[in-house]
N, C-alpha and C positions, 0 to 999 in steps of 0.2 A: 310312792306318790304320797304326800305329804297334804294335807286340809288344815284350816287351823279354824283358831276365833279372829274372824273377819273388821272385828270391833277393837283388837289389842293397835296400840299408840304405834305409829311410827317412830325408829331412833332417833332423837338430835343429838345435834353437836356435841355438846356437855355428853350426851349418855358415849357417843362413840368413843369420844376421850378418858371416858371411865372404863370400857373395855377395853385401850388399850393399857390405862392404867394396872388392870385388874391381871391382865397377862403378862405384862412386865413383872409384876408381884410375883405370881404362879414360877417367874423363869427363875425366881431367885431360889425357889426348892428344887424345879427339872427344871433343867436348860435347856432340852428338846423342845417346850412349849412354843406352838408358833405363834407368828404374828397375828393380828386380825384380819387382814386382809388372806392371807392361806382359808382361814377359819369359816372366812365370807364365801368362802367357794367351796369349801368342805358343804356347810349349811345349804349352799344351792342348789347342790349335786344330790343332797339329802329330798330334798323338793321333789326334783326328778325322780329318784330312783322310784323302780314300779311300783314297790312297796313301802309304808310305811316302817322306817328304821326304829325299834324302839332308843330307849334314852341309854336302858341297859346295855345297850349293844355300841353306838356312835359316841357317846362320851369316852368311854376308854381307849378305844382307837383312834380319838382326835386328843385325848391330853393323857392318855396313860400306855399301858404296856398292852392295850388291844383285846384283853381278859373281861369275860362278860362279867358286869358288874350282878350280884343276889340281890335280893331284895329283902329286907327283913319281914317279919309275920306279916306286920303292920300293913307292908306295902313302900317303905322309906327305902331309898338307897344309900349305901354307906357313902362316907365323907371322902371323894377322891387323892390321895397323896399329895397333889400340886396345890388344894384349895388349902386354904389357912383354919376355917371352919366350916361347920354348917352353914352358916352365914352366907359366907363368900361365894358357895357352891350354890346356894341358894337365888344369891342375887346375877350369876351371871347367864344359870339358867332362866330367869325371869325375863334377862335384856337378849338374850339367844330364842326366847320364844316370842316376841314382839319384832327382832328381825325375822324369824322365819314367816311371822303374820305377816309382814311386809310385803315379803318374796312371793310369796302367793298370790297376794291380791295384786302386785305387780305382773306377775305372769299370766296369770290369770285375766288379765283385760287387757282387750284388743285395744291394738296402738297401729298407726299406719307410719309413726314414722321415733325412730329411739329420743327424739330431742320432746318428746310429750312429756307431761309433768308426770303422770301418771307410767311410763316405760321405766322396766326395769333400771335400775340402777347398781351395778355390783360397785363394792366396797373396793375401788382399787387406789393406787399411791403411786405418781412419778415418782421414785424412788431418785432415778439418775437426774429429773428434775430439779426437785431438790436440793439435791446435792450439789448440781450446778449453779445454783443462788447463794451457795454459803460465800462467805470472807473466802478468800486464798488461801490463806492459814488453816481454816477449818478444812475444806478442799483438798489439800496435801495429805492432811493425816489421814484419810480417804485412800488415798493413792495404792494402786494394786490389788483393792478389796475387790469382790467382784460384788458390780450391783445391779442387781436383778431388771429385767425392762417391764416399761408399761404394760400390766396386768399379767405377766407372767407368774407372781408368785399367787393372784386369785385361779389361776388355771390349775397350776400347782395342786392347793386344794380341792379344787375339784375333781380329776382325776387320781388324787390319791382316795377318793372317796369311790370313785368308779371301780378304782382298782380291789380295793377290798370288801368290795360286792359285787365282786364280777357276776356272780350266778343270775344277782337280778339285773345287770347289765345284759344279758346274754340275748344274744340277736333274735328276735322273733323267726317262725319258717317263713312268713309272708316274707317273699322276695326285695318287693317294691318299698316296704317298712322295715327290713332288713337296710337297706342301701340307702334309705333315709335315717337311721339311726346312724349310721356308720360315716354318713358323711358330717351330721353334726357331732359330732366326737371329734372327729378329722379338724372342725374350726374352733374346738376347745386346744389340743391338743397343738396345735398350731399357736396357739397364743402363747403355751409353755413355753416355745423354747424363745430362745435367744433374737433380739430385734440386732439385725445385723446391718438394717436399711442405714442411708445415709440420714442425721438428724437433720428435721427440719420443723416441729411441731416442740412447743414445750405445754403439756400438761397440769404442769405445776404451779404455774404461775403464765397469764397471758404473755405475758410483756418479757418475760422468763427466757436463757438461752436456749437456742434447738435442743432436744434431748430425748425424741421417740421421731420415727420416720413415718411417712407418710403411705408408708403400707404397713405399719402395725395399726395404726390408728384404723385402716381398714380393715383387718383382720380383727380387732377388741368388736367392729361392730357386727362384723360376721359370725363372732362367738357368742356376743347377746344374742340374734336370732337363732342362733342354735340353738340356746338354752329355752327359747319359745320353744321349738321345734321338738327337744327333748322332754319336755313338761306335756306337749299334746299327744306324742304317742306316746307315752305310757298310762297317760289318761283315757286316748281311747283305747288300749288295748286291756286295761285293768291289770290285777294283780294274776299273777301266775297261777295257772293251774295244777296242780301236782296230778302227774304219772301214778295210776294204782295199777300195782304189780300183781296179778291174779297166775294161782297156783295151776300144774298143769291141768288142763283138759281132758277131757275122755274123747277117745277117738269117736269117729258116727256112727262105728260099725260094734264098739265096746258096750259094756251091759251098764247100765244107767248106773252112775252112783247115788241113785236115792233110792233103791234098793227094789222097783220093783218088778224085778227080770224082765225089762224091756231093752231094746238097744236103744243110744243114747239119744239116737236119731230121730227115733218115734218116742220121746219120751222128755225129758226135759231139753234138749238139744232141738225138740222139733222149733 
């Protein structure tokens, strides 16, 4: 569970298009790097999760090979392979901790209805949108690629994030809180896959052709409230408690092990 500075800017425009400028860059040393919008659901699952992820830990398994990064004397962490410099690693950590201020204080304040100015907002892309706007020409060369549906690739990220913390994903024993975690998972995970619906919504653009159906659109809203849903119980349930594993016991009827010829019963045991 994630807290931030309350006071850090919200993204605009210009900054979002500098992020994806900035991951574009990163893909020309890994080609694995993802898009933004994966990134925006990795970041929000990071929110969620029970515990605070440190930086050591969620930067490499969202842009590197998943190896906890050291940290020098100082406290500095080395320069990741994808980033170009210090610089660069610098600056998109800056614009990645201003979105997660965002995400908090978005989830963090009650909304009664997602069209408030103030309700969360995930970073998602009609992709198939889009695409349906270009010329013909551009359209064609398209042809047979497969493109992903409205907000499945922010889902995407999200539960690849789930997935490699499962431990702090892991269902509470409370029954009633178990089967409310598992059902908002259920309206992430549903958003992953594939919109099979007939199109009748375009995303992308109003006036745009059909290109997300009218039960995805209900399903993107059913995975916001999810993501409320996920944010509150692990807020109120806090951070995990660790199991301490205590060595055998002395029977009741065995001689005290604090040595002073008593049984254990009448003696430290009582």
């Amino acid at each position: 569970m994630t807290t931030t500075d309350d006071t850090a800017p919200a993204l605009g425009p210009d900054e979002l298009d500098e992020l994806d400028t900035l991951l574009e860059d990163l893909r020309t040393r890994e080609d694995e790097v993802p898009q933004w919008e994966f990134c925006d659901g990795f970041l929000t699952a990071l929110v969620c999760t029970r515990r605070p992820v440190p930086l050591a830990e969620w930067l490499p398994m969202l842009l590197g090979d998943g190896l906890l990064l050291h940290a020098a004397p100082d406290g500095t962490l080395p320069v990741m392979a994808p980033f170009r410099d210090l610089a660069q690693q610098q600056r998109f950590l800056e614009l990645w901790r201003r979105r997660i201020a965002e995400v908090v204080r978005q989830l963090d304040t009650q909304v009664e209805s997602l069209d408030a100015d103030d309700a969360f907002q995930p970073e998602v892309l009609d992709m198939r949108g889009a695409i349906a706007t270009l010329p013909e020409a551009e359209r064609a060369e398209m042809e047979g690629q497969p493109i992903p549906s409205f907000g499945q690739v922010w889902a995407l990220g999200f539960m690849f994030a789930v997935e490699n913390w499962e431990d702090d994903w892991a269902a509470p024993r409370d029954k009633e809180t178990a089967q409310w975690l598992d059902g908002a998972l259920q309206a992430i995970v549903a958003l992953a896959e594939d919109d099979t619906g007939r199109p009748e919504i375009c995303m992308y653009a109003e006036d745009g052709p059909p290109s997300t159906s009218q039960q995805r659109l209900e399903d993107f809203g059913e995975a916001i409230w999810a993501v409320y849903d996920l944010r509150q119980i692990w807020r109120s349930l806090g951070p995990r408690v660790e199991t301490i594993f205590r060595g055998a016991q002395p029977g009741r009827n065995d001689p005290c092990p604090c040595g002073s010829g008593m049984k254990y019963k009448k003696c430290c045991g009582a």
